[in-house]
C-alpha atoms as one frame of an Amber mdcrd trajectory, in Angstrom:
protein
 109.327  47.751  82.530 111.557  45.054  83.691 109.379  41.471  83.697 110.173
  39.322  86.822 110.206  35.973  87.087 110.503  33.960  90.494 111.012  30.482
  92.148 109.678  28.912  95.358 112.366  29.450  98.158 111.471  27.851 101.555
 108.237  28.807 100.962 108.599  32.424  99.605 108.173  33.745  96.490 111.946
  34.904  95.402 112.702  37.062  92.421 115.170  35.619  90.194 117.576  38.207
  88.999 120.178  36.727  86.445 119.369  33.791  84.346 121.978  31.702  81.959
 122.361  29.288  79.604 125.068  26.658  78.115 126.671  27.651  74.895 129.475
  26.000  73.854 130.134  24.904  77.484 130.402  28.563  78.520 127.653  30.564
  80.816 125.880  33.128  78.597 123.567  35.085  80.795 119.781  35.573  79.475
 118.663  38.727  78.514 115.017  38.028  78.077 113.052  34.655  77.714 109.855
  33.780  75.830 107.379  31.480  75.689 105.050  30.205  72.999 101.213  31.384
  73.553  98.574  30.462  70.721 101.634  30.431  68.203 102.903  33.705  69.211
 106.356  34.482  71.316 105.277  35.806  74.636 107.774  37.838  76.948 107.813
  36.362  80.223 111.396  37.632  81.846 113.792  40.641  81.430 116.899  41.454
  82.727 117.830  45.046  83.567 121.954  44.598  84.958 123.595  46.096  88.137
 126.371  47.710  88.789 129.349  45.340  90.133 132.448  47.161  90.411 133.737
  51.007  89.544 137.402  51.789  89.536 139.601  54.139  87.271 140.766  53.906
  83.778 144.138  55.378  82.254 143.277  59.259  82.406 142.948  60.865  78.834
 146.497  62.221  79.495 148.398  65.501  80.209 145.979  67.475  79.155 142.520
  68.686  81.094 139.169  68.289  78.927 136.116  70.211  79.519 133.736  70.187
  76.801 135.421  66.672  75.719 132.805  63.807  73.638 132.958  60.325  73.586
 131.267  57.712  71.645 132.383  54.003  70.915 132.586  51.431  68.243 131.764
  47.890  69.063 135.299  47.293  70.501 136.084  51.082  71.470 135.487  54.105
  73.237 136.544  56.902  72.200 137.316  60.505  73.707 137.618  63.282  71.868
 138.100  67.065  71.429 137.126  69.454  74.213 138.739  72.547  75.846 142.121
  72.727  77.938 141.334  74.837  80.819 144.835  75.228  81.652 145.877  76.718
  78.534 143.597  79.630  77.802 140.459  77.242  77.152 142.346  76.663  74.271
 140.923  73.453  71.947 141.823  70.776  71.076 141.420  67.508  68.748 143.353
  64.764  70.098 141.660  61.552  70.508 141.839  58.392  72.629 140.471  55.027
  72.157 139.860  52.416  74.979 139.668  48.754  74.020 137.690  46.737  76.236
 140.759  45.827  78.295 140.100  49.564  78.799 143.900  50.025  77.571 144.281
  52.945  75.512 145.653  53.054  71.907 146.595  56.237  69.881 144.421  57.247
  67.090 143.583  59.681  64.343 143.089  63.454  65.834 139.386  65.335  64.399
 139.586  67.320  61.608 140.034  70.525  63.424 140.398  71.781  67.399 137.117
  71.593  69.193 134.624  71.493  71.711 131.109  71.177  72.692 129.565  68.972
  69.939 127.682  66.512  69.775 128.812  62.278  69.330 126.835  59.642  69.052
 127.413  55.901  68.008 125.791  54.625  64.617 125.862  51.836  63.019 129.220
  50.497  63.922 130.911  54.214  64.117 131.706  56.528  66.889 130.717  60.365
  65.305 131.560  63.479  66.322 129.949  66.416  64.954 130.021  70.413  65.320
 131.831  72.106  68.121 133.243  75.701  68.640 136.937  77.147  68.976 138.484
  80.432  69.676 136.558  80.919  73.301 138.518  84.660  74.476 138.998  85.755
  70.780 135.130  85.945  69.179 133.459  82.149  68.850 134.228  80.174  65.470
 132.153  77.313  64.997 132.343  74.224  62.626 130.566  72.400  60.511 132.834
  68.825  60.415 131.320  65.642  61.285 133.868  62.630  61.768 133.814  59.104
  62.542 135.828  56.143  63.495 135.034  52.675  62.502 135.960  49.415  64.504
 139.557  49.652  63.074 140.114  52.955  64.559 139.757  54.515  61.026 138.633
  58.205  60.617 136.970  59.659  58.169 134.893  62.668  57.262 131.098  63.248
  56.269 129.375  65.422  54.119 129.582  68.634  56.297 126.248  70.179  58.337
 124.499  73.117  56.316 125.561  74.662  59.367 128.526  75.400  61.653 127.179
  75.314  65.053 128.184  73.996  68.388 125.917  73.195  71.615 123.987  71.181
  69.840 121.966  67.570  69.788 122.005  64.585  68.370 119.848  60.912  68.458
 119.472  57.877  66.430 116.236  56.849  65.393 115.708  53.528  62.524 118.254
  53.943  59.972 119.177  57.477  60.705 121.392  60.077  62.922 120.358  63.515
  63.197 122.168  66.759  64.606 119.728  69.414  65.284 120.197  72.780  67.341
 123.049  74.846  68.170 124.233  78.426  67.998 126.695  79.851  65.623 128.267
  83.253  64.991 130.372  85.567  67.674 130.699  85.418  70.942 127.935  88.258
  71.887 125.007  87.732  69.836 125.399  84.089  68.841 122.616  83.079  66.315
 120.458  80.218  67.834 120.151  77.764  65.183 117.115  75.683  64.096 118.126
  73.936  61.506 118.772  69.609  61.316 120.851  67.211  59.521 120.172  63.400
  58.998 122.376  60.739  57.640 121.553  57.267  56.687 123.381  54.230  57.215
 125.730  54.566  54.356 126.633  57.823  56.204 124.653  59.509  53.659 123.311
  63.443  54.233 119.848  63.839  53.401 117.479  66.241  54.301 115.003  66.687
  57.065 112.834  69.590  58.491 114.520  71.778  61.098 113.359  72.691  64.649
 110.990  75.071  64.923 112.742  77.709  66.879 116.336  78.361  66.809 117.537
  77.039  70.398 121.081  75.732  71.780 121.769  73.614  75.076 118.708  71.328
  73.824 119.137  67.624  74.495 117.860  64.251  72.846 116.922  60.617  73.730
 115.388  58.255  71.691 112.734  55.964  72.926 110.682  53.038  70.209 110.651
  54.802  66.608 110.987  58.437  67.824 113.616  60.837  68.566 112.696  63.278
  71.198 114.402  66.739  70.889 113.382  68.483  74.397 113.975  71.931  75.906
 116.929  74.477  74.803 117.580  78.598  75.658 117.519  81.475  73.150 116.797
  84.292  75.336 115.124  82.431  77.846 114.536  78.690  78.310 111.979  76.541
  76.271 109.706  73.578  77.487 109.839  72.830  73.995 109.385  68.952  72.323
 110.226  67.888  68.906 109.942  64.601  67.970 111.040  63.013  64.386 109.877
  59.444  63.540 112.248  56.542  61.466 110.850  57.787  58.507 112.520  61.301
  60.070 108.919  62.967  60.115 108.641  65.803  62.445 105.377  66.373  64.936
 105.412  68.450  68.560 105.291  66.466  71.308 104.007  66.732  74.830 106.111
  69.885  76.718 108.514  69.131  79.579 107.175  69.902  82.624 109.080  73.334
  82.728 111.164  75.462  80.331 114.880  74.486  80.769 118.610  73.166  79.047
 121.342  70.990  79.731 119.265  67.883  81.249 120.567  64.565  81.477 119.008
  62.896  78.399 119.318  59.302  78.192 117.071  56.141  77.568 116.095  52.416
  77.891 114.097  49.817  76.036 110.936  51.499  77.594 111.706  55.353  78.212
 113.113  58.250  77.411 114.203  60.757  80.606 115.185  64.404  80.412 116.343
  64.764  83.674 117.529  67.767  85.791 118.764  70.571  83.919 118.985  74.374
  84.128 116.168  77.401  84.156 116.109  81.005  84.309 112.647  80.665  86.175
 113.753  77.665  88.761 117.594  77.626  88.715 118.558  73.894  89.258 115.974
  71.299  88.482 115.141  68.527  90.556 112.632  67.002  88.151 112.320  64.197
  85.213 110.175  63.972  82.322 109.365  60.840  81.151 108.169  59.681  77.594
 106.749  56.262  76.626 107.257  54.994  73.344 103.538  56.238  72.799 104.824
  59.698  73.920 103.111  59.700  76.792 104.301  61.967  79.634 104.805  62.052
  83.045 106.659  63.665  85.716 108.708  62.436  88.368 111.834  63.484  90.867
 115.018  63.561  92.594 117.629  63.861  90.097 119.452  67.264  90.491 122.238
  69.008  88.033 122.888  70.248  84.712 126.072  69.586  82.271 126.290  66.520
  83.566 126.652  63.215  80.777 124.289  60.189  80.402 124.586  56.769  78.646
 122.295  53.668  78.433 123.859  49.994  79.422 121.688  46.944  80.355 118.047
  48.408  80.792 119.690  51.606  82.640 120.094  54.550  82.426 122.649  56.130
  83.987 123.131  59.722  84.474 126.596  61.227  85.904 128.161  64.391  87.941
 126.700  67.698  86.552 126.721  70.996  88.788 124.089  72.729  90.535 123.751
  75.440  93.231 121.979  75.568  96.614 121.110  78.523  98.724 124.387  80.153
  95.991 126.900  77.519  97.176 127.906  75.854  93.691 128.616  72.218  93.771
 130.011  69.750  91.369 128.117  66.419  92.114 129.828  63.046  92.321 126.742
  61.296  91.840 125.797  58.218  89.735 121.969  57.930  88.852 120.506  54.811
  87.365 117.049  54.718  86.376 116.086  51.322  85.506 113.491  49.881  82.811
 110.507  50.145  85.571 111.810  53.930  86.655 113.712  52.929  89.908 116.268
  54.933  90.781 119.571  54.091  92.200 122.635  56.117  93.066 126.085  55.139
  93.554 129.092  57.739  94.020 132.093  58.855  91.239 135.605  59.399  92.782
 135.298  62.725  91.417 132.440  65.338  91.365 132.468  66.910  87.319 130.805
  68.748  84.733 130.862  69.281  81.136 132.630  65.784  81.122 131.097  62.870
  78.924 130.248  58.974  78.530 130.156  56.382  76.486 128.825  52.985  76.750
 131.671  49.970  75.766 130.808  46.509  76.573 129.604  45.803  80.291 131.575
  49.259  80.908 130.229  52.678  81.296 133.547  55.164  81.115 133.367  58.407
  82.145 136.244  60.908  81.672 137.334  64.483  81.310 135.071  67.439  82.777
 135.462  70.358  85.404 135.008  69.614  89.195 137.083  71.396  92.221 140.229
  71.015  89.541 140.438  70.850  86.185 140.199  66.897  84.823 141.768  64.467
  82.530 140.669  61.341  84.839 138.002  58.180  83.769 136.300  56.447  85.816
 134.856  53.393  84.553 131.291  51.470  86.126 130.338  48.033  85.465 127.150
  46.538  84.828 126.488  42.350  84.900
């Protein structure tokens, strides 16, 4: 949890909540501060930042993205793939980059039309991996896995053993893993349990697969573990997989309750699955909580599914998703923020969305594409200090 640290103010105790230093006559704001104790570095105050200012970014253009994914570089986020809705659900693989002046520039398109994949950022790259085209005319899934580096470059990886889309992906030590997904037509799609890891060379290597096939599964990584929770194949699964840096795979504690399409996000000291989707509850209004000891507990509030989730500054911060109550569907405009000590805060989006996505670029959470009351090419962008 966040470590406080407070001064004497008229003769209360007041919590200091942003610290900072000189360097180079410029104000750098502390992060965390340490003190010596019997020759060893002792923790004594951490900063988890706040949200100062929301406001919209250049949309991603013309065209409507559900399904889109974004990831980011260290100067970039990127958007890219997804579905048009107003052409047929029809895919597609442009791209957009935002530089931290959030001005877009033009880049590479993916290797093929997609959407519904999985992206992740990794050592330096934004990667996009798996996805499915051909919606109305029988599913066709791929196998591609791209990347940009910081110059906007693309390039292609050794291909998963799979193709697959709906799947998951996490970083844990030196490695990225996809895992998850379905593949095959569109009635009777084959749930998929089988994994992919790459090194930081980009490298494929092996690792041991899921064990059950299972798509709409999500993944957060908390410590030295990557926690695969949950899925559908048939019915929902409470199911937890967890693979450690040296990519070994154990079970881990079940969620709380068999569901899909949580909000899956973490911080320095947790990892959250919250909210999600189940046959036997409909919309969830719970959150399971791992420690980096994978212990697990079970808290509330946080309601939707297909919503999008990124970690800035000690938060987590979970947006939009859809959920029904008493059959009245709604497409939430919400902004949850769970902070290192699990306190929640909510702000509001301009729009309520779905099946949109996040990314994480500087002190800037963007969030962009998605399917509220209209179809949606907008980005909104938060800012944490």
């Amino acid at each position: 949890m966040a470590i406080n640290f407070f001064i004497g103010q008229n003769g209360k105790a007041r919590r200091v909540r942003q610290q900072f230093v000189s360097v180079n006559g410029k104000a750098r704001r502390v992060l965390k501060g340490y003190v010596g104790v019997n020759g060893k570095a002792r923790l004594f105050y951490s900063a988890t930042t706040e949200c100062v200012e929301h406001g919209e970014a250049p949309s991603l253009g013309s065209t409507s993205k559900v399904y889109v994914s974004a990831a980011s570089t260290p100067d970039y986020a990127i958007f890219a793939g997804g579905l048009d809705p107003n052409s047929s659900f029809s895919e597609v693989s442009s791209a957009k980059a935002y530089n931290k002046s959030l001005t877009i520039q033009g880049i590479s398109s993916l290797s093929v039309e997609k959407g519904h994949g999985a992206s992740l950022s990794f050592n330096g790259r934004a990667v996009f991996a798996g996805g499915y085209k051909g919606v109305f005319l029988g599913y066709k899934h791929n196998d591609y896995v791209d990347t940009y580096d910081n110059s906007l470059t693309k390039s292609s990886l050794s291909r998963m053993r799979d193709t697959k889309a709906s799947l998951a992906g996490a970083v844990v030590g030196n490695y990225m893993i996809f895992a998850g997904g379905e593949t095959g037509s569109q009635i009777g799609n084959q749930k998929m349990s089988s994994a992919d890891a790459y090194d930081t060379s980009f490298t494929k290597i092996s690792v041991s697969f899921l064990s059950s096939g299972r798509y709409y599964l999500r993944a957060a990584t908390v410590g030295n573990r990557a926690i695969f929770a949950g899925g559908l194949n048939g019915s929902y699964y409470s199911t937890v997989e967890v693979y450690d840096s040296s990519l070994t795979k154990t079970a881990g504690p079940a969620l709380c309750e068999p569901k899909g399409s949580m909000f899956a996000g973490s911080n320095e000291n947790y990892a959250v699955f919250a909210g999600g989707y189940s046959d036997k509850v409909g919309h969830s209004t719970k959150t399971d909580v791992y420690d980096k000891n994978l212990t697990h507990t079970t808290i509330g509030t946080v309601l939707g599914s297909g919503g999008a989730c990124s970690s800035i500054g000690g938060n987590i911060v979970m947006s939009g998703g859809y959920y029904k109550v008493t059959d009245v569907g709604t497409y939430s405009n919400n902004l949850w923020c769970y902070d290192t000590s699990l306190t929640l805060t909510n702000k509001q989006m301009n729009t309520g969305r779905s099946t949109h996505d996040s990314t994480v670029l500087g002190d800037y959470v963007l969030i962009g594409g998605g399917q509220g009351n209209a179809n949606l090419s907008s980005v909104e962008y938060f800012k944490f200090a």
